[in-house]
N, C-alpha and C positions, 0 to 999 in steps of 0.2 A: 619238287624242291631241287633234284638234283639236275633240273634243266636251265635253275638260275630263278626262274618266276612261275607265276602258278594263274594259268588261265582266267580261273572262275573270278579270283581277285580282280583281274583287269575288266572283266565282264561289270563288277559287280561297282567298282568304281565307275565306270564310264555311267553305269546304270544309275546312280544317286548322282550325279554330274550333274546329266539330264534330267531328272526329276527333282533335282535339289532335296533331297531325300537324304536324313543322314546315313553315312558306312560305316560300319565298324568290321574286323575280322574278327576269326576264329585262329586259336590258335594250336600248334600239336604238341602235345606232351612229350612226344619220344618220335623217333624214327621207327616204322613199323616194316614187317613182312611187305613184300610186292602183292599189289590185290592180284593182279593179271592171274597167278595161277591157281586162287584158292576159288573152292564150290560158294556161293552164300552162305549159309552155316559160318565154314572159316572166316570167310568178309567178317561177318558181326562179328566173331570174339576178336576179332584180328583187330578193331576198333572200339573195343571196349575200355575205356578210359583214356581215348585219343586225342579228345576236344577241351578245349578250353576256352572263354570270353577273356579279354584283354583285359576286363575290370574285373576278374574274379575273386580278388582280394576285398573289393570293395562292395560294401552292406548294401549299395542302389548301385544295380548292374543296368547298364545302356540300354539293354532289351525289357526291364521290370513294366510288365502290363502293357508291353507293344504286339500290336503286329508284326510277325519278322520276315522277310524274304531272304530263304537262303540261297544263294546262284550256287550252282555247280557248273564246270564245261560240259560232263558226260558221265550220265547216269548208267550204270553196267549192273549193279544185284540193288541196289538201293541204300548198299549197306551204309555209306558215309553219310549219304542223307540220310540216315534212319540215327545214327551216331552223332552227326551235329545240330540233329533236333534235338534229341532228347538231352544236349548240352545246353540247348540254347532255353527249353522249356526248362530244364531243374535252374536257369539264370534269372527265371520271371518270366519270361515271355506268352503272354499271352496266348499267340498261336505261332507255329511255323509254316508257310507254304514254299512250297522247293521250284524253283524255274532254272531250269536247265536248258542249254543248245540243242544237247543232242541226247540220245535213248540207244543204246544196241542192242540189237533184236534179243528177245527171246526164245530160251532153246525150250 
């Protein structure tokens, strides 16, 4: 956010572009901790109640019994994917599968 725009967003439009697939975002509840210096442990509580769907208020959420793919730019503990699924599964959704650019190694 504080670079102006957010990677995965632009990945994930271009990606329903092309497949004519609807998009919708997630949204963030607050401004959180920088992941860069927490172990995973911290990641997950660090995003615990971080996610939101855009139709949150409303009874039939965009996701209710779809398949969902959520894009990330780059997967580092899992923790956001692990955090915007379980946002997107307590929305209805069906299932989540996470496609990501990139992975940094594991220590």
């Amino acid at each position: 956010m504080s670079r102006g725009y957010t990677p995965a967003s632009y990945i994930a439009q271009y990606l329903a572009r092309t497949t004519r697939l609807p998009y919708a975002y997630l949204l963030r509840s607050h401004l959180h901790t920088a992941q860069k210096s927490l172990n995973r442990a911290e990641r997950l509580r660090n995003l615990t109640g971080m996610f939101f769907t855009a139709d949150h208020s409303s009874k039939n959420s965009l996701c209710e019994g779809q398949h969902v793919v959520l894009v990330d730019d780059v997967i580092t503990s899992c923790a956001t994917a692990i955090a915007a699924s379980q946002t997107l599964l307590q929305a209805g959704a069906r299932s989540v599968e996470v496609w990501a650019i990139a992975r940094t190694p594991m220590h």
